[in-house]
C-alpha positions as CSV (number, residue, x, y, z in Angstrom):
1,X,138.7,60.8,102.0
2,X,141.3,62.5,99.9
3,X,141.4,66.5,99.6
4,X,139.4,66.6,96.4
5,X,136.8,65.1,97.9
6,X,137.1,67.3,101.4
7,X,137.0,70.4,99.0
8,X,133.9,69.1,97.3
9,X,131.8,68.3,100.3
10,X,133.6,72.0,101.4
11,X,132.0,73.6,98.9
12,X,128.7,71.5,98.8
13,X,128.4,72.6,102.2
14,X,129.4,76.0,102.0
15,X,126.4,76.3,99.2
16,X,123.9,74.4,101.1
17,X,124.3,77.4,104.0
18,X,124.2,80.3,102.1
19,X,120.8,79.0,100.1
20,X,119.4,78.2,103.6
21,X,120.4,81.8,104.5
22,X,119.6,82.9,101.5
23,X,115.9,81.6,101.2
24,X,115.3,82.7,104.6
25,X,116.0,86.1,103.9
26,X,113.7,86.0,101.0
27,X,110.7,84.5,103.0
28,X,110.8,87.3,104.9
29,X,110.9,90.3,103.0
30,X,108.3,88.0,100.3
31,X,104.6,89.0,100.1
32,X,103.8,86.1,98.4
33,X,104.9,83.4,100.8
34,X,103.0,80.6,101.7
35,X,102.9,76.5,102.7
36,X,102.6,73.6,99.9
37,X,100.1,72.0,99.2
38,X,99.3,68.0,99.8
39,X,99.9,67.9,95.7
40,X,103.0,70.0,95.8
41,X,104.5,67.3,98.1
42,X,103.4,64.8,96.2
43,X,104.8,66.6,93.2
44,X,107.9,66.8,94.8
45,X,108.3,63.1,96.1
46,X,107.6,61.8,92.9
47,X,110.0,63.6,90.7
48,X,112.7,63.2,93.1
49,X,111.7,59.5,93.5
50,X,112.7,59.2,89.5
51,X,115.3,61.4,89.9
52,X,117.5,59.6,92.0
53,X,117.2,56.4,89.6
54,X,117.9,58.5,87.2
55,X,115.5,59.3,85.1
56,X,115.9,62.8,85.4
57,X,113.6,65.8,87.4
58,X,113.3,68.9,85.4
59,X,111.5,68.1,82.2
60,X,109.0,65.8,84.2
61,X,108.4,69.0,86.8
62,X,108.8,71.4,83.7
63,X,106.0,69.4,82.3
64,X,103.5,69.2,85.3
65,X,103.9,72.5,86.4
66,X,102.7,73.8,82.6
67,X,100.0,71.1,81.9
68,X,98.6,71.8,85.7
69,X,98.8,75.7,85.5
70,X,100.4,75.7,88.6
71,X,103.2,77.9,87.9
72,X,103.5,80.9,84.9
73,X,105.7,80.3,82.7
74,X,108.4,82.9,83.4
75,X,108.4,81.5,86.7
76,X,109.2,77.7,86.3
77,X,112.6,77.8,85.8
78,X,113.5,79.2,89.5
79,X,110.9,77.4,90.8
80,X,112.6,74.3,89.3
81,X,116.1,75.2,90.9
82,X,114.8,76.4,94.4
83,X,112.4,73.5,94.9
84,X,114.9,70.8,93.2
85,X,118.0,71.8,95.4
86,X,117.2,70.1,98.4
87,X,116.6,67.1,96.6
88,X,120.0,67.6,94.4
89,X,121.9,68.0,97.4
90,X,120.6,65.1,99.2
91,X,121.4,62.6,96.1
92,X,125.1,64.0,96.3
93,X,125.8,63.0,99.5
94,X,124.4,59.7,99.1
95,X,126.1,59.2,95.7
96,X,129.5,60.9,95.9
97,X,130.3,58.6,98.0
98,X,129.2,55.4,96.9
99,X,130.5,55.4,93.9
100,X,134.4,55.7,92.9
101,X,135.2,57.7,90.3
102,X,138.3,60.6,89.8
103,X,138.1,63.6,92.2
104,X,139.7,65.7,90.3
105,X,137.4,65.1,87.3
106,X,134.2,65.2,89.8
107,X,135.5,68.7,91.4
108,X,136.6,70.4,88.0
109,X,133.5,69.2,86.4
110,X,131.3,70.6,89.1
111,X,132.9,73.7,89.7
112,X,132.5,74.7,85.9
113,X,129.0,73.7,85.9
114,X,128.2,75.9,88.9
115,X,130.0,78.8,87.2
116,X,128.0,78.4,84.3
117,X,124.9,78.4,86.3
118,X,125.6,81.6,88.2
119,X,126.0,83.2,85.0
120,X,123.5,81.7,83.9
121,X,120.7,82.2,85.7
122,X,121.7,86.3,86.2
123,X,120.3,86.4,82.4
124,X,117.4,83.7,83.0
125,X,116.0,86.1,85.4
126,X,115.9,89.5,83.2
127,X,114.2,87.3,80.5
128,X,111.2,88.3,78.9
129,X,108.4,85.5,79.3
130,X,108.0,84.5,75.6
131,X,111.4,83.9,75.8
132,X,111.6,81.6,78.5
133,X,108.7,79.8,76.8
134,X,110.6,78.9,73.7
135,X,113.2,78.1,75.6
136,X,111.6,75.5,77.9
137,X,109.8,74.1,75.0
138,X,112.7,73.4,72.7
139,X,114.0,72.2,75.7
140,X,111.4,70.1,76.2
141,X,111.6,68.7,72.6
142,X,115.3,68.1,72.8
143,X,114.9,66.5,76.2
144,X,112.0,63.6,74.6
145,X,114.2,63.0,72.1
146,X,116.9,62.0,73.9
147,X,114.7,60.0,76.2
148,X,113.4,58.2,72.8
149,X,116.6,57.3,71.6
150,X,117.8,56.1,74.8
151,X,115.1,53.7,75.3
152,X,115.9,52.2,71.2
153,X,119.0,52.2,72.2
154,X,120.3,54.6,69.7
155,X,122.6,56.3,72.4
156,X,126.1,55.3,73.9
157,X,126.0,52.5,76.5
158,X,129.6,54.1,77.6
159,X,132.7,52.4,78.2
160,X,134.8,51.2,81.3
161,X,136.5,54.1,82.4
162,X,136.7,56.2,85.7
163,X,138.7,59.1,84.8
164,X,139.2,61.5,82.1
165,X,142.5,63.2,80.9
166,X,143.8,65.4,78.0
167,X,141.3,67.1,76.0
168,X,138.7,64.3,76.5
169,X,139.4,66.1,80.3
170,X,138.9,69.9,78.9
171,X,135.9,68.9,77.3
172,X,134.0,67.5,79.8
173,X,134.4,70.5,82.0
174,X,133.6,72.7,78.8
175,X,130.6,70.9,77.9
176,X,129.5,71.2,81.4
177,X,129.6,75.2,82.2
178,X,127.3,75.3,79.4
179,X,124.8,72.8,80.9
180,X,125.1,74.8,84.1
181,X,124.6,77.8,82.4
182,X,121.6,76.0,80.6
183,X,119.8,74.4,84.1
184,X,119.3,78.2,85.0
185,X,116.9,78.2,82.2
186,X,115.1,75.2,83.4
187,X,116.9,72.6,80.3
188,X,117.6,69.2,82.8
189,X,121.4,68.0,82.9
190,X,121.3,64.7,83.5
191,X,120.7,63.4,80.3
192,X,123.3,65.7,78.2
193,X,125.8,64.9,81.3
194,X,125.6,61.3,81.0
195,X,125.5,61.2,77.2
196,X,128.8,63.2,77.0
197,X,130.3,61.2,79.3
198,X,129.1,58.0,77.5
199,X,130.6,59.2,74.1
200,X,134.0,60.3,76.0
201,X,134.4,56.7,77.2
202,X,133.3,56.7,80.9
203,X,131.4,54.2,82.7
204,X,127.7,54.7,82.8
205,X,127.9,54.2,87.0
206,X,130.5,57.7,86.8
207,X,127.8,59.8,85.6
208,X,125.8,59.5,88.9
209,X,128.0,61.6,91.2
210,X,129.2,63.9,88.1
211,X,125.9,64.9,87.7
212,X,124.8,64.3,90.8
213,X,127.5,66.5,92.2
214,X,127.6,69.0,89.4
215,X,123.1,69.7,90.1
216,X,123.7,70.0,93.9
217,X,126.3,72.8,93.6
218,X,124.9,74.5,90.9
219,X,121.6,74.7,91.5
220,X,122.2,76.3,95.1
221,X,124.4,78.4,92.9
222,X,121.6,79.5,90.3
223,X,118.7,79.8,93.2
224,X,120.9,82.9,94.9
225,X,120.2,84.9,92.0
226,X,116.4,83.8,92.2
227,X,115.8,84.3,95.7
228,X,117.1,88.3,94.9
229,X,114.9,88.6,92.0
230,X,112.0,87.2,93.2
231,X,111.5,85.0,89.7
232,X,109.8,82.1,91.4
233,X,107.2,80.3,92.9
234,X,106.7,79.7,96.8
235,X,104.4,77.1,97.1
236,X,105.4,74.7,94.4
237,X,109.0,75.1,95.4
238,X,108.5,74.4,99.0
239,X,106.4,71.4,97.8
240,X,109.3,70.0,95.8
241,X,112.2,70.6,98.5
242,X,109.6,69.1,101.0
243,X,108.4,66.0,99.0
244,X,111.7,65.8,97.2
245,X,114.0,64.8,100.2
246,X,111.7,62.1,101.1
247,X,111.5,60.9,97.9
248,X,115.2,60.8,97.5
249,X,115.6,58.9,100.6
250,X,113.0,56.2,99.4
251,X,114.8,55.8,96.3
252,X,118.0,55.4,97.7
253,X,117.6,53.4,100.2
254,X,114.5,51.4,100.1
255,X,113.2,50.7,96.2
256,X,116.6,50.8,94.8
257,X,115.8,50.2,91.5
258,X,112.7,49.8,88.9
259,X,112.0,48.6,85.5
260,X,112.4,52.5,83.7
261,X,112.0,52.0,80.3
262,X,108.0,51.8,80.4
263,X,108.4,54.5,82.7
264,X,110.8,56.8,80.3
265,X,107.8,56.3,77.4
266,X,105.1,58.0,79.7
267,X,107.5,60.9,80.7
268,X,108.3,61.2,76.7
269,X,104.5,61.3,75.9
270,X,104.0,64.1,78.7
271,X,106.9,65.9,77.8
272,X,106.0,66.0,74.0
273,X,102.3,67.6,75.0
274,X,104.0,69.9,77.3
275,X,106.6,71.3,75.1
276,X,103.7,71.7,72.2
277,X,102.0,73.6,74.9
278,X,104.9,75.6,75.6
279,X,105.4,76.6,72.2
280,X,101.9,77.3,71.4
281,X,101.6,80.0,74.7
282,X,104.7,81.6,72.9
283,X,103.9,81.7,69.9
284,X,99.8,83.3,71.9
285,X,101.8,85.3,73.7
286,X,104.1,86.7,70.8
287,X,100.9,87.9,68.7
288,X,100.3,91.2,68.0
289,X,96.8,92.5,69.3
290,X,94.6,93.9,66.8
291,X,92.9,97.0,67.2
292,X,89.1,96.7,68.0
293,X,86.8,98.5,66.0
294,X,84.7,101.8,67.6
């Protein structure tokens, strides 16, 4: 292990503590605390099943949390990066390490995206609801979009390499603090990750512990300034950090892999509903309220 990658799991575990810490202080000064339920888990397994073969967790969670009611709307985006970060930081370990590809490129990149995030998600939480609900459903949009054109095959399969340098280097880190920055608001960066990657010329296989990496720093990052505002949901967060780790762990180690691209064109169809739904509760929302009549 070279020091790149000893700062990285440094850091990786340095963030794990202080959102353990940090989530336990919350519980206990919370009022609205309380267990998952069986569906939460199941919630949680599920997405982080698919997430860790890489199809991606937030705009599937995004999607059932709005089409179930489970969660309001101004709420699902810290309820996406406190329940999704045990998950995040479980794939990390397992993929950092399995795959080669350039530590300095995986620490720079994931450093900037957790700056982005902590910046990030300090506006996400003073947002007004209709606000967030655009957001997520554009969000939404852009993300079915990019899972159509992936499955046509309209996207860049990515080339050979395992490092970046020059400005194809500066890029990648740019390009990331402002998908950090976006994951506060709930806007998955898997896809946008391995797409810029793929047009810079990296192998496919060096997105996994870029992103992989970049989501289990940041999103520890981003859920600090959620546990102080209070801007999520208990119960569906403890049902995705609960069901998410197994899921991971089944993934990873015993299915492996699965034919995804039937799979990628039911998540598009439930994404498309969910961010019409989205939309349509903004727009509700954003109405002005006629007077009534004496």
């Amino acid at each position: 292990m070279n020091v790149a990658q000893t700062l990285f799991y440094l850091a990786l575990g340095l963030a794990g503590l202080a959102f353990v810490f940090a989530g336990v202080r919350a519980a206990r000064r919370s009022h609205a605390l309380r267990w998952p339920t069986p569906i939460e888990n199941l919630i949680g397994f599920t997405v982080a099943f698919f997430d860790t073969l890489g199809i991606g967790s937030f705009a599937p969670t995004t999607a059932i949390l709005k089409l179930r009611r489970m969660v309001p709307d101004e709420l699902i985006p810290g309820t996406l990066n406190v329940g999704l970060t045990p998950a995040a930081l479980t794939e990390a370990l397992i993929f950092v390490t399995a795959i080669i590809v350039d530590p300095v490129l995986l620490v720079t990149v994931v450093v900037s995206a957790a700056a982005g995030a902590w910046l990030g998600a300090g506006v996400v939480a003073r947002l007004p609801r209709r606000a967030i609900q655009i957001t997520m459903g554009f969000a939404l949009a852009v993300a079915g979009c990019v899972f159509t054109a992936v499955n046509l095959g309209a996207l860049p399969g990515g080339g050979v390499a395992m490092s970046l340098g020059g400005w194809k280097f500066g890029l990648a880190v740019g390009i990331n603090f402002v998908l950090g920055a976006l994951m506060s608001a709930g806007i998955g960066l898997y896809a946008p990750c391995m797409i810029t990657l793929a047009l810079l010329g990296m192998h496919p296989l060096a997105a996994f512990p870029i992103m992989m990496g970049a989501c289990a720093l940041l999103q520890p990052v981003a859920s600090l300034r959620f546990f102080q505002t209070g801007a999520f949901a208990w119960g569906p967060s403890l049902g995705l950090a609960f069901g998410g780790i197994a899921g991971v762990f089944v993934a990873a180690f015993i299915v492996k892999s699965l034919p995804l691209v039937a799979l990628r064109w039911l998540v598009i169809v439930v994404i498309a509903y969910a961010a019409f739904a989205m939309l349509r509760s903004a727009t509700r929302d954003g109405a002005p309220t006629l007077p009534r009549s004496e």
